[in-house]
N, C-alpha and C positions, 0 to 999 in steps of 0.2 A: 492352403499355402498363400504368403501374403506377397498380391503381386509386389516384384519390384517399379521401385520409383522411374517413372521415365525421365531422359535428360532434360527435358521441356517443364517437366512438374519440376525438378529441385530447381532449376535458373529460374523459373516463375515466382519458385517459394521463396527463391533468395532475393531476387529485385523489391519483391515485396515487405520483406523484412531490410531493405535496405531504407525503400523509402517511407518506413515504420518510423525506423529511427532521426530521417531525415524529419521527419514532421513532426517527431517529439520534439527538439531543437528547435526549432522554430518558432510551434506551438509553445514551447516553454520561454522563450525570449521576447516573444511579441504579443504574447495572448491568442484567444482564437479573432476576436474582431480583428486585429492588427494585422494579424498573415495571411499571408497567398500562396496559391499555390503555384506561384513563379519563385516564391522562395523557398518552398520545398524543392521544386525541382532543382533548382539553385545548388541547395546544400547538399542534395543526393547527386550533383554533377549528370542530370539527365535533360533530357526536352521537357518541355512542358506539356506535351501530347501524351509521353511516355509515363506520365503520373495519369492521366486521365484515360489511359488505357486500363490501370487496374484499379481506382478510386473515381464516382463518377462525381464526386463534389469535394469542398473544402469538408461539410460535416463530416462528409463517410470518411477521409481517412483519421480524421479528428477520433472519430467515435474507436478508428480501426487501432489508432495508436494508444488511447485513451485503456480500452478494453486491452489488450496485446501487454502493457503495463502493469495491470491492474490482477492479469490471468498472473502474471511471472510475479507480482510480489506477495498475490495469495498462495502460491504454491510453494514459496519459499520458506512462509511465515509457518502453514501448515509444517512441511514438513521438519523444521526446527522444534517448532512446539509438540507434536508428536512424539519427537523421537527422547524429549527430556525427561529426567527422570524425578518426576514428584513436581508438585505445582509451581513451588518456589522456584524451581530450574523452567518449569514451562513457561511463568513468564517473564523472566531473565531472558528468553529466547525470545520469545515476543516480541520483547522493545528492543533489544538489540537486532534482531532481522529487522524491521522494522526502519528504525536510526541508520544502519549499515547501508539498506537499500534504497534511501531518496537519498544519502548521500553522498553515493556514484552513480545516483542518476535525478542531480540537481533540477535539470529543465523540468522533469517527470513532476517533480513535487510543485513545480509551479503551478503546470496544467491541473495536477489532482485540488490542491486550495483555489485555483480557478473555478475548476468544474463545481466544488463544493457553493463556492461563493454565488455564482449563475444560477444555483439550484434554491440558494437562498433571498437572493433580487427576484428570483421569479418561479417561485416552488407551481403553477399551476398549467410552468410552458410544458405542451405536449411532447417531453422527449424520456427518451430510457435513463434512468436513475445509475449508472453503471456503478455510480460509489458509493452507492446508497446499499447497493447490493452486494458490492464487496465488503461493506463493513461489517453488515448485519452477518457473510458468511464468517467472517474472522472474527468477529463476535461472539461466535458459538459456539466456534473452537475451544474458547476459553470458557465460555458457557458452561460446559460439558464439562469441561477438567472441573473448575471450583462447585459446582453440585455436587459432583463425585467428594471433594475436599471435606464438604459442610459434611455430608454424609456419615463421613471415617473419624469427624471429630478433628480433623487436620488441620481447622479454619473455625470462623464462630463462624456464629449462624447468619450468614447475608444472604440479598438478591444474590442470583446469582447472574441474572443480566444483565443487573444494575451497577452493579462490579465488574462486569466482562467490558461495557460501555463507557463505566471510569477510566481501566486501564486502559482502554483505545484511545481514549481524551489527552489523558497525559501523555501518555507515548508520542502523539503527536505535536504535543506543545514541545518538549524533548527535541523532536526532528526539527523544528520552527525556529526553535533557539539556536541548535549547532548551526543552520540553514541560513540564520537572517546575522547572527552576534557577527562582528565585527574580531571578538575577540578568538583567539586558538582554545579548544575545548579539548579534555579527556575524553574519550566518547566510552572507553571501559569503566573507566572511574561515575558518568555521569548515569551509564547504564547502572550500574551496582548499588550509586544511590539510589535512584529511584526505584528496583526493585526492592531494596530494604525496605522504604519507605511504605511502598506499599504495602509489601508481610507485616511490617510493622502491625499495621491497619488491618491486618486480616489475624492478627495469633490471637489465639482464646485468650480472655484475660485470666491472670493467674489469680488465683483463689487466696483470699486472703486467711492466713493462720493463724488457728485459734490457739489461745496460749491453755 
C-alpha cells in the first residue's frame, strides 16, 4: 500500500516546483552568466536563503529547471506521438507538441538554444548533456515509427535516424521562427505545411506507366 504523502513532502514539492519555474524566468531572460540567485529569489518572492535551502548552487537549480523542462516536453511529445494513428498523424503530432510547448513556455526555449549553444562553444566542458539526451530519446520515438513505415512499404526506403534527426531539425527551426518573427503566424496552418512537406519527402515515388 502506497504510503500517503506527508504535509511536509507536498509544501517541499511545491516550493520547489515554485522555485523551478522562478528560475526558468530568469534563466530564460538573462541567460545563465547573467542570473542570480537573488533574482530567482526575487521572482519566486522568497529569501535568498530559502532558495539555497533546496538548490545548493546557481548550476544545481539551472540543471534542476533545465531537466524538470526537458522531462515535461519529452513526455508530452511521447505521449502525442504514441497515441497517433499511422506515421503521417505521428508526426503532425511531433511538431505540433513541439511548436505548442516552447511557445507557452517562451523563457524555456531560450534556456534550451542556450544550453545547446554552451554545449557547442564548448563541447569538451565536463558537464551532463541533458539535451543531447533528450533529443537522441525523442528521436527514437520516431526512429521506431518510420522503420516500422519503410518496412509496411508506407514510406521509400530511408535512414531511418537520419529522418527522425531531419524532422527534429525542422521542427525546431518551426519553433525559432513563430519564436523570434516579429510577424503574427498560423501555427496550425504552419504545422500542416511542414508535415505535408515532409510526407511529401517520404511517399514512394509513383511508378511511371507503361503505355
Amino acid at each position: 500500500m502506497a504510503r500517503k504523502p506527508r504535509k511536509e513532502d507536498v509544501l517541499n514539492e511545491f516550493r520547489r516546483s515554485e522555485l523551478i519555474a522562478a528560475a526558468r524566468h530568469v534563466f530564460g531572460v538573462h541567460g545563465f552568466e547573467n542570473a542570480t540567485m537573488e533574482a530567482i529569489a526575487r521572482q519566486a518572492d522568497v529569501a535568498k536563503g530559502t532558495v539555497y535551502l533546496y538548490y545548493n548552487s546557481k548550476r544545481e537549480i539551472y540543471e534542476a529547471a533545465l531537466r524538470a523542462c526537458l522531462e515535461e516536453l519529452e513526455a508530452v511529445v511521447r505521449k502525442r506521438v504514441e497515441a497517433a494513428d499511422g506515421l503521417q498523424s505521428a508526426i503532425a503530432a511531433f511538431v505540433a507538441s513541439r511548436v505548442e510547448f516552447f511557445q507557452e513556455r517562451q523563457d524555456f526555449f531560450r534556456m534550451y538554444v542556450d544550453e545547446i549553444g554552451s554545449r557547442v562553444r564548448a563541447p569538451k566542458r565536463p558537464r551532463r548533456n541533458l539535451c543531447g539526451a533528450m533529443i537522441d530519446r525523442q528521436a527514437r520515438i520516431l526512429e521506431r515509427l518510420i522503420a516500422a513505415a519503410v518496412q509496411r512499404g508506407e514510406i521509400r526506403n530511408v535512414d531511418p535516424w537520419a529522418t527522425a534527426l531531419a524532422v527534429f531539425d525542422m521542427t525546431r527551426g518551426l519553433v525559432a521562427r513563430h519564436l523570434l518573427s516579429q510577424e503574427r503566424s498560423d501555427t496550425a496552418r504552419d504545422v500542416a505545411f511542414l508535415t505535408d512537406l515532409i510526407w511529401t519527402g517520404l511517399r514512394p515515388a509513383r511508378r511511371k506507366q507503361t503505355s
